[in-house]
Every structure is written in structure tokens, then in C-alpha cells.
Biopython code that builds the backbone (N, CA, C, O; Angstrom):
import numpy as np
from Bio.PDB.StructureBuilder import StructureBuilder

atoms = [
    (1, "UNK", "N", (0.843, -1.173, 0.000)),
    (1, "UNK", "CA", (0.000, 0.000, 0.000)),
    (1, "UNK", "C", (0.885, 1.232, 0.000)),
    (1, "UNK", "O", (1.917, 1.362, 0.660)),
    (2, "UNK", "N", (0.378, 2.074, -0.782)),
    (2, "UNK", "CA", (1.380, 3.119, -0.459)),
    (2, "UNK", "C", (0.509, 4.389, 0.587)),
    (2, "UNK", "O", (-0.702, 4.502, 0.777)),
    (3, "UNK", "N", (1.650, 5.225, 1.130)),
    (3, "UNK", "CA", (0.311, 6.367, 1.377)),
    (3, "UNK", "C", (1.406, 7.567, 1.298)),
    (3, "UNK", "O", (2.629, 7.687, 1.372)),
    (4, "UNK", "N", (0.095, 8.500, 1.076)),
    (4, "UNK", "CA", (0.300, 9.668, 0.720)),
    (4, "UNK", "C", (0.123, 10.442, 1.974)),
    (4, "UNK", "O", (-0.983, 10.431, 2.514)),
    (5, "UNK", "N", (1.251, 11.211, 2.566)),
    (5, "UNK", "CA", (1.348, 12.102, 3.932)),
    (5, "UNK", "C", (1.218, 13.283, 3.959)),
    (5, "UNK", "O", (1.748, 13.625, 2.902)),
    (6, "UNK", "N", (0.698, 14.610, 4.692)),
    (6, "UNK", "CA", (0.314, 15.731, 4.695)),
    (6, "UNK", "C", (0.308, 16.053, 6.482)),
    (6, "UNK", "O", (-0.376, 15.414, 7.281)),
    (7, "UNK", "N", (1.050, 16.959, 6.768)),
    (7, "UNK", "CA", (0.761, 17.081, 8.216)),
    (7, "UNK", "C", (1.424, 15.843, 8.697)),
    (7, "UNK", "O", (2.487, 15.355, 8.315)),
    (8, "UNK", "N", (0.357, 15.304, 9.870)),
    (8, "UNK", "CA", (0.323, 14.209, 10.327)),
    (8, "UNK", "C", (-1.015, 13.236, 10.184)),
    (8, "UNK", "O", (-1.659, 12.501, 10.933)),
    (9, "UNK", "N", (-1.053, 13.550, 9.133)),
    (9, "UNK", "CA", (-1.804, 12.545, 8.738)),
    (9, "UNK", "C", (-1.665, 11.582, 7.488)),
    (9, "UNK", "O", (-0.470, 11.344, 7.314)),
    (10, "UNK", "N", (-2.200, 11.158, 6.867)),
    (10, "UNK", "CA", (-2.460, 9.811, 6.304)),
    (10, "UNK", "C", (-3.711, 9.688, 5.312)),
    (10, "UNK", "O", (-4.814, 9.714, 5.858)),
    (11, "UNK", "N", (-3.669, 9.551, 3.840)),
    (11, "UNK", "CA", (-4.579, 8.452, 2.790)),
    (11, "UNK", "C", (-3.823, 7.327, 2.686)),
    (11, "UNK", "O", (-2.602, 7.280, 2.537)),
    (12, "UNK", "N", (-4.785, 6.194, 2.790)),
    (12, "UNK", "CA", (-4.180, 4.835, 2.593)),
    (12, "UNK", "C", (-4.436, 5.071, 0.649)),
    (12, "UNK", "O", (-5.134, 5.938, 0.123)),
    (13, "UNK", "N", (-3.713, 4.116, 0.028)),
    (13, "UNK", "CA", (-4.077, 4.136, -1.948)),
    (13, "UNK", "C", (-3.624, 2.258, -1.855)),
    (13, "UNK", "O", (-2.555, 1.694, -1.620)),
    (14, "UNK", "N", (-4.669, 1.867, -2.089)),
    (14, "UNK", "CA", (-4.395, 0.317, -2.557)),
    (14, "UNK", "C", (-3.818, 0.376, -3.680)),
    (14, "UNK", "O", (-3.767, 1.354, -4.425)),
    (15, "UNK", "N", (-3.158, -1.137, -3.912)),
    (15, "UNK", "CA", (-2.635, -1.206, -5.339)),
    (15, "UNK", "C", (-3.689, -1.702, -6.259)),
    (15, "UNK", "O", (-4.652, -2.367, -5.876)),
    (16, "UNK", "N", (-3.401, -1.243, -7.867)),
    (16, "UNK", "CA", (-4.526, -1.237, -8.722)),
    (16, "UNK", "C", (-4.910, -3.263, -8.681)),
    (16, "UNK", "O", (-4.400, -4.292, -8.237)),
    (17, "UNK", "N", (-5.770, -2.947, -9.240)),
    (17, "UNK", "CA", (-6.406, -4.931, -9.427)),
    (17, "UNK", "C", (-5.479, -5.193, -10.521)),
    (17, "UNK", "O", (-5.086, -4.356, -11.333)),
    (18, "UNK", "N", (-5.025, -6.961, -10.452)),
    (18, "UNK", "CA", (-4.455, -7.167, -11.191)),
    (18, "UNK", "C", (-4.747, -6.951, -12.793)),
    (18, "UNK", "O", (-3.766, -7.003, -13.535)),
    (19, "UNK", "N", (-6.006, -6.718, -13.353)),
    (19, "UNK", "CA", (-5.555, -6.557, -14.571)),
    (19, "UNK", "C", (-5.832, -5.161, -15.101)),
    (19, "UNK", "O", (-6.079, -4.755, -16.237)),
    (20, "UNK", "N", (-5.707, -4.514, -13.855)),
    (20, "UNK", "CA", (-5.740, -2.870, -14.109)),
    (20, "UNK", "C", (-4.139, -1.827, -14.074)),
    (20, "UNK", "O", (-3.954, -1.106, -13.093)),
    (21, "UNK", "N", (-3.294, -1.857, -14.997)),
    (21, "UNK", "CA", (-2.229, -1.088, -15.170)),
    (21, "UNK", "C", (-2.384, -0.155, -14.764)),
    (21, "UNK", "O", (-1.253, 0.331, -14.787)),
    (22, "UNK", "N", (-3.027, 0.558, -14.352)),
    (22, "UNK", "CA", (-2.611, 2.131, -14.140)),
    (22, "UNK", "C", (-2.942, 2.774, -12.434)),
    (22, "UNK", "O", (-4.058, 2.885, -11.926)),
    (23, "UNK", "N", (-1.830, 3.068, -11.904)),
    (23, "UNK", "CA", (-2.086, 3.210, -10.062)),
    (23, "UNK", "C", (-3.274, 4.270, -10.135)),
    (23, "UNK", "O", (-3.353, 5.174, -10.967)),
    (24, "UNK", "N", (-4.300, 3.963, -8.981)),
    (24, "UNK", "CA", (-4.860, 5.348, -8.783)),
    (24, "UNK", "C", (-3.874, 6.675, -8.481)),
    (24, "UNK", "O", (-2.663, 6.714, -8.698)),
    (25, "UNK", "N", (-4.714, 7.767, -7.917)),
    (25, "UNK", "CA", (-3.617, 8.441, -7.427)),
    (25, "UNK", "C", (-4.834, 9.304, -6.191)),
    (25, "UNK", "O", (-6.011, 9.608, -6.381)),
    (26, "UNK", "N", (-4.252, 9.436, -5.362)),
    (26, "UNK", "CA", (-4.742, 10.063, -4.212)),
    (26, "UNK", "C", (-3.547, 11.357, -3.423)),
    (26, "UNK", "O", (-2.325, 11.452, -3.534)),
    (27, "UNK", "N", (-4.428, 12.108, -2.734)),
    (27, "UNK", "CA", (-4.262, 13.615, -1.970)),
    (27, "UNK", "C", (-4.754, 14.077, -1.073)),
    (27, "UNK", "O", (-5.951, 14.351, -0.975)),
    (28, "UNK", "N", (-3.875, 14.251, -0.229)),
    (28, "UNK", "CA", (-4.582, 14.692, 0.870)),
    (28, "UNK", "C", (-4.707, 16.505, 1.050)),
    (28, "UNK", "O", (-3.861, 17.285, 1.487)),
    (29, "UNK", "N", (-5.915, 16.742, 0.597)),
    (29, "UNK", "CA", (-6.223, 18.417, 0.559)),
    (29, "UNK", "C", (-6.482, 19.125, 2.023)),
    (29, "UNK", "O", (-6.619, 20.348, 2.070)),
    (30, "UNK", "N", (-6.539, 18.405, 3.092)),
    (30, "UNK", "CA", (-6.938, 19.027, 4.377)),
    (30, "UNK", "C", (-6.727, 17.858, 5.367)),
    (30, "UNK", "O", (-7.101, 16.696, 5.210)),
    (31, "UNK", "N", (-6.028, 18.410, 6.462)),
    (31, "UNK", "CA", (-5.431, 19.492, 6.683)),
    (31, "UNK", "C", (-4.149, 19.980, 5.617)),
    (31, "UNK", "O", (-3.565, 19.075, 5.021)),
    (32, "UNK", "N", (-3.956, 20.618, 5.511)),
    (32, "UNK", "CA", (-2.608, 21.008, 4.331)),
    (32, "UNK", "C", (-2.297, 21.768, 5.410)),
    (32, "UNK", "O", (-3.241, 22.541, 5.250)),
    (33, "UNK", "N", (-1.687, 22.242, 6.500)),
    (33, "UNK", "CA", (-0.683, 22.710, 7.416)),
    (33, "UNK", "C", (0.325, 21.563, 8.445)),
    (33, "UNK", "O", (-0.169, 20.855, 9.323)),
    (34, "UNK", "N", (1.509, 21.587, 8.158)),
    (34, "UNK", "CA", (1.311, 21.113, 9.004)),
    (34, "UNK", "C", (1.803, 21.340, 10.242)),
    (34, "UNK", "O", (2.066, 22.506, 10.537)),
    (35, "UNK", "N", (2.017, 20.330, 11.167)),
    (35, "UNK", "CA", (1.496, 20.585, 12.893)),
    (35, "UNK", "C", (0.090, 20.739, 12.927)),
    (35, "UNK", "O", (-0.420, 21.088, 13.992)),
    (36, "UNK", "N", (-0.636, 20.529, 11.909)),
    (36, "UNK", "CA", (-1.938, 20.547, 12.355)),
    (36, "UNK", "C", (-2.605, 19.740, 13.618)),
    (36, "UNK", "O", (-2.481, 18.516, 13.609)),
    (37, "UNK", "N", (-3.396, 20.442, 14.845)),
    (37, "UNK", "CA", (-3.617, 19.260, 16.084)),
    (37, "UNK", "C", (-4.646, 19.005, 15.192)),
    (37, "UNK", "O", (-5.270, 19.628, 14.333)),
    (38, "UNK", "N", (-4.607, 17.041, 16.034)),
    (38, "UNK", "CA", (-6.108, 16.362, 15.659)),
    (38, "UNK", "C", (-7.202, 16.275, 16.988)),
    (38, "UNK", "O", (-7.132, 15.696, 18.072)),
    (39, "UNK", "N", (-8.010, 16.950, 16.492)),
    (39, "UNK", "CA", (-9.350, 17.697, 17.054)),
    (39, "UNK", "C", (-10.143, 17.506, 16.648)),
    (39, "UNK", "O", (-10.371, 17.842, 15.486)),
    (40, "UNK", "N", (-11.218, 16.688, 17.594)),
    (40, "UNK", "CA", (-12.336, 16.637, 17.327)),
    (40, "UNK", "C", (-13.455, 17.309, 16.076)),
    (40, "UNK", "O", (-12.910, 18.347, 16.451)),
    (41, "UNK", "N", (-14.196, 17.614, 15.271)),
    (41, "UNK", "CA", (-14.643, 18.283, 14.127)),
    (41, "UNK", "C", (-13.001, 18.661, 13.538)),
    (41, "UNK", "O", (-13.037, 19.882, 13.386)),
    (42, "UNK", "N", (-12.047, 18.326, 13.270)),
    (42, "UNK", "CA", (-11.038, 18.343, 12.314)),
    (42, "UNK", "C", (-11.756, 17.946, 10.415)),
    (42, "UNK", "O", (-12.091, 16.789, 10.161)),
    (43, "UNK", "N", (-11.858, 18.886, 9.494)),
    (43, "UNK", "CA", (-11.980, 18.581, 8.323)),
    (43, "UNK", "C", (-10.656, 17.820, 7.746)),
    (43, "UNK", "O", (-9.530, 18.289, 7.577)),
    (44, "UNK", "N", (-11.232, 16.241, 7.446)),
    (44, "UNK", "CA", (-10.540, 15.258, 6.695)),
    (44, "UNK", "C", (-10.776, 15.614, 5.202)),
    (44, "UNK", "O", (-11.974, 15.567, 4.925)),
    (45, "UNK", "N", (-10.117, 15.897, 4.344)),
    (45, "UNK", "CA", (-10.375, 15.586, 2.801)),
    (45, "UNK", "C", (-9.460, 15.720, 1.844)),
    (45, "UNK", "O", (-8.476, 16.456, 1.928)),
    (46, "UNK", "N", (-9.794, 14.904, 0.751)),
    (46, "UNK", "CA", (-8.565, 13.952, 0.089)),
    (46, "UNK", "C", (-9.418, 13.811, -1.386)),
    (46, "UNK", "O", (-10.642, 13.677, -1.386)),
    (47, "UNK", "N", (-8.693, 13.853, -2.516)),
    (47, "UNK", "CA", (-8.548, 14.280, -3.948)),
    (47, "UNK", "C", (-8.480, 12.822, -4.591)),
    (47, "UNK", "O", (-7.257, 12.748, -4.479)),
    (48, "UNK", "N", (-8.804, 11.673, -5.143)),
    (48, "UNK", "CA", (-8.753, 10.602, -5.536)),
    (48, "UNK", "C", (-9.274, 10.264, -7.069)),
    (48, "UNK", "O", (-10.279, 10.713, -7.621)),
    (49, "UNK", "N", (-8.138, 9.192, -7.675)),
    (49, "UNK", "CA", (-9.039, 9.453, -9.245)),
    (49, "UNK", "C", (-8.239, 7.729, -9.563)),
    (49, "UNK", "O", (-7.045, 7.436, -9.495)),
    (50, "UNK", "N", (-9.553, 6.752, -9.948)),
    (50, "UNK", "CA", (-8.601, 5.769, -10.249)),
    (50, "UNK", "C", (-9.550, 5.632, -11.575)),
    (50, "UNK", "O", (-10.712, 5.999, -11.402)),
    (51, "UNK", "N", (-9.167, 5.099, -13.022)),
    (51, "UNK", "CA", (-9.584, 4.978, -14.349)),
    (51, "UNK", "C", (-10.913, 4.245, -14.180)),
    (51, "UNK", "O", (-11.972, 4.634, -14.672)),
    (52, "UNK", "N", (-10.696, 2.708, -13.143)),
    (52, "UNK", "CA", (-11.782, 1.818, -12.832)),
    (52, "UNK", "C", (-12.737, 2.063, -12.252)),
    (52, "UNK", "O", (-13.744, 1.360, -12.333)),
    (53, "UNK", "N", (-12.630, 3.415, -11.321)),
    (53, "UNK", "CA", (-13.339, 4.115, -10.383)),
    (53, "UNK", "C", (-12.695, 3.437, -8.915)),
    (53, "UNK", "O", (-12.100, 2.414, -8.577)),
    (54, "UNK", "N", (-13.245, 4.757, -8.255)),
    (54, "UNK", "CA", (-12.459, 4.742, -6.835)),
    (54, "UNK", "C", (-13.624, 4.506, -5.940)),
    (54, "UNK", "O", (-14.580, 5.257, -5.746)),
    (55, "UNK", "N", (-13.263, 2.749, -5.173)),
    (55, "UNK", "CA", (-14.465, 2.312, -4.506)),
    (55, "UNK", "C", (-14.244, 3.535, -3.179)),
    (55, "UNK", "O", (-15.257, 4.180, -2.908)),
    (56, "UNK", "N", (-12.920, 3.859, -2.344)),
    (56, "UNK", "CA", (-13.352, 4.308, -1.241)),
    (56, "UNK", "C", (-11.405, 5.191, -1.028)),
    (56, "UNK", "O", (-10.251, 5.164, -1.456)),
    (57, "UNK", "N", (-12.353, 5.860, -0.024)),
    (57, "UNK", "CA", (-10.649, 6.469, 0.319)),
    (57, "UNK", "C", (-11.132, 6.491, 2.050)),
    (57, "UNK", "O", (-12.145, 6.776, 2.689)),
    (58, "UNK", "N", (-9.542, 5.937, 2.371)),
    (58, "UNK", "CA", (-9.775, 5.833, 3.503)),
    (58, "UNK", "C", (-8.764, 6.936, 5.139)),
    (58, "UNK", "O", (-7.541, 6.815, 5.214)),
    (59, "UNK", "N", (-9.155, 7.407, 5.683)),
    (59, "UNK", "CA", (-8.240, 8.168, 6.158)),
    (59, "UNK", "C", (-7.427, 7.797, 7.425)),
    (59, "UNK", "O", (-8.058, 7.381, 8.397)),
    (60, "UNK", "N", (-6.117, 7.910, 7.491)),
    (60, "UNK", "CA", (-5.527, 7.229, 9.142)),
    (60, "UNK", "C", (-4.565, 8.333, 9.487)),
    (60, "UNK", "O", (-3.948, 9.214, 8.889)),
    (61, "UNK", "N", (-4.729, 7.848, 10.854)),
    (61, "UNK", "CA", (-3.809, 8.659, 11.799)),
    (61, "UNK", "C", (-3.129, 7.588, 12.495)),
    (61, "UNK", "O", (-3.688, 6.672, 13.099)),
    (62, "UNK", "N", (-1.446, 7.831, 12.321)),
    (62, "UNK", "CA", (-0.719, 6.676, 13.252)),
    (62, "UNK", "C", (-1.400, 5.807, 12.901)),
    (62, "UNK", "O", (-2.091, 5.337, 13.805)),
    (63, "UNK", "N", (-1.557, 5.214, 11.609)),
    (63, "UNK", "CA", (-1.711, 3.996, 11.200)),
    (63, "UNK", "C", (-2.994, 3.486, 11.900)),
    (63, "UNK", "O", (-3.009, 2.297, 12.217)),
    (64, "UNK", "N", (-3.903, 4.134, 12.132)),
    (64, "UNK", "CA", (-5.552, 4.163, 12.473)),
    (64, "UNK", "C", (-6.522, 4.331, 11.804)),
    (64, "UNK", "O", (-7.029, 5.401, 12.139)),
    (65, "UNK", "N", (-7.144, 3.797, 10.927)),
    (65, "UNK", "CA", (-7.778, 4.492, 10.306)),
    (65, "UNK", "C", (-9.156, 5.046, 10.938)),
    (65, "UNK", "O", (-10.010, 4.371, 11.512)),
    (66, "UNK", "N", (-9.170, 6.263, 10.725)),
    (66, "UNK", "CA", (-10.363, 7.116, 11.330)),
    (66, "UNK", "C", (-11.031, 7.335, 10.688)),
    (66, "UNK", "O", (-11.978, 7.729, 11.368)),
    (67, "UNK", "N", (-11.346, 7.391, 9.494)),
    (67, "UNK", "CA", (-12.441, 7.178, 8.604)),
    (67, "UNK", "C", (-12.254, 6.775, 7.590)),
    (67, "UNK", "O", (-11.119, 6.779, 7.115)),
    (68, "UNK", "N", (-13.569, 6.182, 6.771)),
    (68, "UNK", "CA", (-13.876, 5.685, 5.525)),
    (68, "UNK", "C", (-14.875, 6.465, 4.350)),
    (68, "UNK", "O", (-16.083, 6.232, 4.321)),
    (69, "UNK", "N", (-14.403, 7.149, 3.660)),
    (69, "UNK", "CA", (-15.765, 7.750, 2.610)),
    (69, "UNK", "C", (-15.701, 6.823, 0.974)),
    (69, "UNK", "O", (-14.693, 6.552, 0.321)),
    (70, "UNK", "N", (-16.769, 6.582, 0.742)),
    (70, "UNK", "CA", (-16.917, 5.861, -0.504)),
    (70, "UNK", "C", (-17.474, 6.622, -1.837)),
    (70, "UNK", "O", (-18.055, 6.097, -2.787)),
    (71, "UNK", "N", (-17.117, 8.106, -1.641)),
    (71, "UNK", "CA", (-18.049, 8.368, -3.048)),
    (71, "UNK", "C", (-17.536, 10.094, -2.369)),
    (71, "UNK", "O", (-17.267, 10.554, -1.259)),
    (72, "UNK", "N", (-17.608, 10.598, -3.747)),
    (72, "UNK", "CA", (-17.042, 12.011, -3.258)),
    (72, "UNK", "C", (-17.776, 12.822, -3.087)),
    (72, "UNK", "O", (-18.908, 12.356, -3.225)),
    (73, "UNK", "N", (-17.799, 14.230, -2.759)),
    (73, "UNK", "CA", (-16.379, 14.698, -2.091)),
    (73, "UNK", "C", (-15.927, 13.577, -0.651)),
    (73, "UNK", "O", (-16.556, 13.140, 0.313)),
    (74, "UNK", "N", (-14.516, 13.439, -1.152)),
    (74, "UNK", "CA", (-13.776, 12.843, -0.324)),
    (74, "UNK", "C", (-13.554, 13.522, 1.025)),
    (74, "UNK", "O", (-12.361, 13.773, 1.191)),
    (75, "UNK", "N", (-14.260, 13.860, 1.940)),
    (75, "UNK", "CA", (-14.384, 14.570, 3.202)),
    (75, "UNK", "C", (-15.128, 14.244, 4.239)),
    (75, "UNK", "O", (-16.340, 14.066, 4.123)),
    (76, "UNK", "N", (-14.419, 14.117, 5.491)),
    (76, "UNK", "CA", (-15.244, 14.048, 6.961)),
    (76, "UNK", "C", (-14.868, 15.190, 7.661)),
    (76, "UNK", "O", (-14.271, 16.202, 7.295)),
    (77, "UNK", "N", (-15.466, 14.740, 9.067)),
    (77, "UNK", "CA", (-15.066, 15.665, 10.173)),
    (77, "UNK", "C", (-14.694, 14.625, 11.141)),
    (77, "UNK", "O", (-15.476, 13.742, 11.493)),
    (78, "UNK", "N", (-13.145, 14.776, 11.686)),
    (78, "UNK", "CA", (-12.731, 13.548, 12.796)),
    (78, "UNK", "C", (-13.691, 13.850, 13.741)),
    (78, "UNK", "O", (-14.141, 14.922, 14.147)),
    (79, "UNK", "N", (-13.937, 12.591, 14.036)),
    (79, "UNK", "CA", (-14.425, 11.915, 14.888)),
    (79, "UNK", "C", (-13.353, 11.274, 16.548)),
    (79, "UNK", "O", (-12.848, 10.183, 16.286)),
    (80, "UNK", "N", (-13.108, 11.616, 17.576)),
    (80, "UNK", "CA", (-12.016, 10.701, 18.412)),
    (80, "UNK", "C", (-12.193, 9.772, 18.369)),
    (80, "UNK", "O", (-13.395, 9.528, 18.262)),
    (81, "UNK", "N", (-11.291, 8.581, 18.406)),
    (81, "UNK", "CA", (-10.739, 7.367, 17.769)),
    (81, "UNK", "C", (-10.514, 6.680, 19.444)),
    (81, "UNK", "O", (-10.337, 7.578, 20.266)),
    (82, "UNK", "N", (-10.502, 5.756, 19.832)),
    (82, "UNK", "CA", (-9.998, 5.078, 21.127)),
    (82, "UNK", "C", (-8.412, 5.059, 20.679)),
    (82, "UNK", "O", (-8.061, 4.534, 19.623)),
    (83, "UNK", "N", (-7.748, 5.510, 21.335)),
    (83, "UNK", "CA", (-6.326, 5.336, 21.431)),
    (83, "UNK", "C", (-5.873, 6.246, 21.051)),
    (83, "UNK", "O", (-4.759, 6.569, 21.463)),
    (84, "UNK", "N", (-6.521, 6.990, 20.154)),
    (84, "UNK", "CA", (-5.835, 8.585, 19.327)),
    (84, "UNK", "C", (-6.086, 9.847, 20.544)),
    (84, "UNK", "O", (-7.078, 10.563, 20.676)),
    (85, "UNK", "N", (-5.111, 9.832, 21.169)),
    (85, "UNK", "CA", (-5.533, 11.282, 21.456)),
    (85, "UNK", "C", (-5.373, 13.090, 21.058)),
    (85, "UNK", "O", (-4.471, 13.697, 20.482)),
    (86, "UNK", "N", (-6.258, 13.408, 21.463)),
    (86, "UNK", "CA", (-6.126, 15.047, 20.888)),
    (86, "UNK", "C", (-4.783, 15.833, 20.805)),
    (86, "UNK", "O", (-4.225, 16.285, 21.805)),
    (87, "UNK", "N", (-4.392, 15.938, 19.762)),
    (87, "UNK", "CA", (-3.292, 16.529, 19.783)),
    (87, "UNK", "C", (-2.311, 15.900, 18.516)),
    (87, "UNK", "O", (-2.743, 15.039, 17.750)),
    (88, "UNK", "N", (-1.095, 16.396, 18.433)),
    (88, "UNK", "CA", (-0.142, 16.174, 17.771)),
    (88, "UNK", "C", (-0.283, 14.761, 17.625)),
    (88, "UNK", "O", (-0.671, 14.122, 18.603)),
    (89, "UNK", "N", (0.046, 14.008, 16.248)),
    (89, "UNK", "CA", (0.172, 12.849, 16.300)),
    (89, "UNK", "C", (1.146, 12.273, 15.562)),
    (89, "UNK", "O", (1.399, 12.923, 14.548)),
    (90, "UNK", "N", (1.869, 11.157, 15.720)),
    (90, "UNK", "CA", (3.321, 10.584, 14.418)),
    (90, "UNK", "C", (2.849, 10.398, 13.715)),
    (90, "UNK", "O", (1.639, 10.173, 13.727)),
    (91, "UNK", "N", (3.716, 10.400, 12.549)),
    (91, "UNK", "CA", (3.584, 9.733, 11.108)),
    (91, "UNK", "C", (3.734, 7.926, 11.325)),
    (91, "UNK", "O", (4.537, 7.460, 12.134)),
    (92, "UNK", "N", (3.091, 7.306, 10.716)),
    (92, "UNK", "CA", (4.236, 6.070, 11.044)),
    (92, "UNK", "C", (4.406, 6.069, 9.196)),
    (92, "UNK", "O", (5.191, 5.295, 8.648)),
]
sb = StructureBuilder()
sb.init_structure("model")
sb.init_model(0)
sb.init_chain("A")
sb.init_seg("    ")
for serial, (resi, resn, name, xyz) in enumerate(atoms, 1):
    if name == "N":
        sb.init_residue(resn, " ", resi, " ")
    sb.init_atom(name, np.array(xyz, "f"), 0.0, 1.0, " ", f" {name:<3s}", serial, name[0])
structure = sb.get_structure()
């Protein structure tokens, strides 16, 4: 999987299906600062385009994923996570 980093956060991008050549490509548009804290109503959103269509984009923190959207606009509002707490978080 690869992912694409912004801040401290995280889009997961699966690899394409096997008989699909061409990688999607994904972005993470928000937060775009970074040190951004993760806070509760935090706007998640992320830019995605795969040829086959893009079933879902998924968003993580420290390798968490905190949300799932399946259809665009690619955007939430975090939600707190059990184990994530408010504030600064690593990349992994």
C-alpha cells in the first residue's frame, strides 16, 4: 500500500487490481498545514481518481484508520478514535 502524507496525517491508496495497469492516485487536501492538532470536528479531505473508479478512500492517523468515505467529495469531520488522542500525532 502506499500512502500519501500531509501534516500528520495519512490516505491509505491500494494497489490497482491485477488486470488494471494504471495506479490510482490520491491527496490529501486538508489538513494542508502542518502541525496541524487532531481535534475533534477536524476537516478530513482527500482528492482521488482511479480509471476503474475509486471504490473508497480511507483516512488514518498513526496507522488508524479514522475514517472511511466511498463516493465524493472525499471529506469528513474527525471523529475521536480510542487510542488517538487530541493533539499532535506521528507519522508512522
Amino acid at each position: 500500500m502506499s500512502v500519501v502524507t500531509g501534516s500528520n496525517f495519512a490516505v491509505g491508496m491500494a494497489p490497482p487490481a491485477p488486470n488494471d495497469t494504471v495506479k490510482p492516485t490520491v491527496s490529501l487536501t486538508s489538513p494542508s498545514t502542518p502541525g496541524t492538532k487532531l481535534d475533534p470536528g477536524l476537516l478530513l479531505e482527500a482528492t482521488a481518481f482511479d480509471n476503474t473508479g475509486t471504490a473508497e478512500v480511507r483516512f488514518e492517523v498513526a496507522a488508524t484508520v479514522v475514517a472511511t468515505v466511498t463516493s465524493p467529495p472525499y471529506r469528513t469531520n474527525y471523529v475521536l478514535k480510542t487510542g488517538l488522542d487530541a493533539g499532535l500525532q506521528p507519522l508512522e
